[in-house]
C-alpha positions, 0 to 999 in steps of 0.5 A, a space after each residue: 458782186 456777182 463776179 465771173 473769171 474765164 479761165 482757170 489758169 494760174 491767173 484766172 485763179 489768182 483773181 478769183 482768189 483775190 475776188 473771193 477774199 473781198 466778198 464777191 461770189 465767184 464763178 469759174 468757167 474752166 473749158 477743160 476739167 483740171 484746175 491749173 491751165 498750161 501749168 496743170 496735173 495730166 493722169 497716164 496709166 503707164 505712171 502711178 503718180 500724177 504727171 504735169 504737162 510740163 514741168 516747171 521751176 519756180 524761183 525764191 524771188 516768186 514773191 506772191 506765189 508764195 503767198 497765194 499758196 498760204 492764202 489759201 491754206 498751201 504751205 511752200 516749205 512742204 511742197 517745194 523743194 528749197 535749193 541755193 541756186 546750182 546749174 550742174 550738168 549731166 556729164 559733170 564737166 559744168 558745175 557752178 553752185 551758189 554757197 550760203 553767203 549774202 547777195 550778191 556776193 553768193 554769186 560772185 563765189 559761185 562764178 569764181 568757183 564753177 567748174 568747167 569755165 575758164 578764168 576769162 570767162 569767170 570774169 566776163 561773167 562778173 563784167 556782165 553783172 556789173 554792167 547790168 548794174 550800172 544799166 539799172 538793170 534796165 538795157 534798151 527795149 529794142 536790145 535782144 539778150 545776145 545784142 547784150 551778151 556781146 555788148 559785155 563781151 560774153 564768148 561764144 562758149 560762155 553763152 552756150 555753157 550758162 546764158 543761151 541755157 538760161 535764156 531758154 529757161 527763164 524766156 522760153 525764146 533763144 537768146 537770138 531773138 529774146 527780149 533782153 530787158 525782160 532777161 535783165 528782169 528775171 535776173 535783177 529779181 533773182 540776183 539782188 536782194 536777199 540770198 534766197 531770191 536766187 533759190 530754186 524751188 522745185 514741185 514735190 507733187 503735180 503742179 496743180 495740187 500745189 495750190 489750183 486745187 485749194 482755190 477752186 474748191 473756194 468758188 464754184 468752178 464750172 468744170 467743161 463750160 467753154 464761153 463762146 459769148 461774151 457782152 461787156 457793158 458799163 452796167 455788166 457783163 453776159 457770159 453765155 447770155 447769164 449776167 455777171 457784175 464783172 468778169 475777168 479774162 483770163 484765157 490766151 490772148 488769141 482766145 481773148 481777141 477770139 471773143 472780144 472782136 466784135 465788142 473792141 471794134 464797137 468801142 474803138 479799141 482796135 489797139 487792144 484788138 490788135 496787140 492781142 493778135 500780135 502775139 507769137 508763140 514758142 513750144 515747150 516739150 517735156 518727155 516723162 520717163 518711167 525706168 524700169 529700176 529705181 535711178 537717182 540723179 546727184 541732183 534732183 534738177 541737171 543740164 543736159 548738153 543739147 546738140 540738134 545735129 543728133 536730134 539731142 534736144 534735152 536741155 533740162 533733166 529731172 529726177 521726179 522720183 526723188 522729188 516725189 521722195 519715192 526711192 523705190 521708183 525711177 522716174 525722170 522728165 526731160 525738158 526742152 524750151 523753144 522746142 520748134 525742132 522737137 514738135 516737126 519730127 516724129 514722135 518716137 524718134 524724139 523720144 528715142 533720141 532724148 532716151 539716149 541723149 540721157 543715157 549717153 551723159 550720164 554714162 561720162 559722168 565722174 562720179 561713175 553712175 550706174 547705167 540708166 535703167 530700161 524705160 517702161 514707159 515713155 510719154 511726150 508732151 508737147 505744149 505747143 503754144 507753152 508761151 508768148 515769143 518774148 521778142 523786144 517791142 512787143 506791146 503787152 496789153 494792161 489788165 484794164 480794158 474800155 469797159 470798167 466791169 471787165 479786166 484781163 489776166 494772164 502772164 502775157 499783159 504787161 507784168 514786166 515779166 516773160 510768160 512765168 508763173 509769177 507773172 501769171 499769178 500777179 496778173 490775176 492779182 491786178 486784174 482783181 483790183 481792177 475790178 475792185 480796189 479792195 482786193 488784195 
């Protein structure tokens, strides 16, 4: 099989991977010249060290990641940093850490000893857990994860210190408007089943090294090849009028709705059409701090109390230089999901407001920190389409399409997760399979 995939994203190289491994020759279409899509390496020429357009987290229960890494000669044990699952703010009046018991009860310990909640809200933290339980965790589609908080009774200062924070992390939508079913997914995966689904996995090297990198050099990649062409048919596919047996997708829906226009409305598939046109979007903004002194954090990853009355918008602080293993460097990146109120203002006020947004936490830390070092170099990224919205009801598009020679990939088809690497990766996988059952 002569096989095309467009996009060389997370899950245009899962697919490709899976093509290649059963016996097609595959060719990618990559617009830009990294491998790795909106989870890529991005060079500066203030930062020695690679950077990523965002930083990212991965979970122990991101069961084919792990082995798509292996599959293609990438070891996670060397390239992740494994850490039991532990939220701990910067200012240090919020701590909760998961001990190395078995599931679930790791968690129930680690609620009952968090520092910085009361005794009430320990309890209707496990009141939550439970009823998740009991709801199979499977609440009602057209539910948003705050309709289920205070359904469980969840305060207002419970939802604001552990599940608005988390909410944003996992979904990268607030919890306003966030999907509660696909909250309850990300949690059922990581709270039950074994211990380690609830570790936190964290890049040691820029996220396209992590494996990208390994899977293009398996197939031919046109690197600055953007497709503005594109025929389905039951016998084939034309891609810039060069014939494929098969093809994936694997670009943003909007892109997606972009090329397929003519060829869905042809066949009748204006469903399709349209639930590719549906989708919103939610920004993710991460800020790379270069000091000008080595610096270290307690912990490689730490939360941030965000408070937008002070344009204070940092959720999510991380110590690169640690994770990297350099102790003669200080590097950190600052994060912040659903950041519509970072991508409207200024750039440099942003960026002085999360400088001293850091610096201000830091400073009420018990354990007395040095004084954050000066910052020689400051770079602002800001994805502004990082995600899909994950609102209930929305209709997410299956991998297979009318015609049997073309599939779709990308974390916003219908994985049953929000817009996550994981997600991503198994996507790619299916559409693969859609195209040849063989594929693994």
């Amino acid at each position: 099989m002569k096989a095309a995939v467009i996009g060389a994203g997370w899950a245009g190289l899962a697919a490709s991977v899976a093509l290649r491994e059963a016996g097609a020759k595959v060719t990618v279409f990559e617009a830009g010249h990294t491998p790795g899509g909106r989870a890529r390496r991005v060079f500066h020429t203030d930062f020695d060290a690679p950077l990523d357009n965002g930083q990212h987290l991965l979970s122990g229960a991101y069961k084919h990641t792990l082995a798509l890494m292996r599959r293609v000669g990438r070891n996670p044990d060397a390239l992740l940093m494994r850490r039991p699952l532990q939220l701990a703010s910067l200012d240090g009046r919020f701590r909760l850490a998961a001990p190395r018991l078995p599931a679930p009860l790791h968690m129930a310990v680690a609620i009952l000893r968090a520092r910085g909640l009361a005794w009430k809200d320990r309890v209707a933290t496990l009141r939550l857990m439970r009823g998740l339980k009991a709801m199979s965790w499977t609440p009602p589609r057209d539910w948003t994860v705050l309709h289920l908080l205070h359904y469980h009774a969840q305060s207002d200062a419970l939802i604001r210190q552990i599940w608005e924070p988390l909410c944003l992390a996992a979904l990268n939508t607030p919890a306003a408007t966030a999907s509660a079913a696909l909250f309850a997914r990300v949690l059922r995966d990581s709270l039950t089943g074994s211990r380690e689904n609830s570790d936190m996995l964290l890049p040691c090297t820029d996220l396209s090294a992590l494996w990208p990198d390994a899977a293009a050099r398996q197939v031919t990649m046109r690197y600055g090849s953007t497709v503005r062409q594109l025929r389905p048919s039951k016998e084939g596919i034309d891609i810039n009028q060069e014939r494929f047996d098969a093809a994936v997708l694997a670009v943003p829906p909007a892109f997606a709705a972009r090329l397929l226009e003519t060829p869905l409305r042809e066949a009748g598939a204006t469903g399709l059409l349209n639930a590719l046109k549906a989708f919103e979007y939610m920004p993710i903004a991460t800020l790379n701090l270069r000091l000008q002194d080595p610096w270290r954090l307690p912990e490689p990853m730490m939360m941030l109390r965000e408070e937008s009355a002070r344009d204070h918008y940092g959720q999510w602080l991380f110590d690169r230089a640690q994770l990297a293993g350099d102790t003669k460097a200080g590097e950190l990146a600052v994060v912040t999901s659903a950041a519509t109120g970072i991508a409207e203002r200024n750039r440099q006020q942003v960026i002085e407001a999360l400088i001293d947004q850091v610096a201000e936490q830091a400073a009420r830390h018990p354990a007395r920190l040095p004084a954050m070092p000066e910052v020689s170099a400051a770079e602002l990224f800001i994805e502004k389409r990082a995600t899909f919205a994950a609102v209930p009801g929305l209709t997410r598009p299956l991998n297979s399409t009318p015609w049997p020679t073309l599939a779709l990939a990308g974390d916003w088809t219908d994985t049953g997760y929000p817009g996550v690497l994981e997600g991503a990766v198994q996507s790619g996988l299916q559409a693969a399979r859609v195209l040849n059952p063989g594929a693994a």
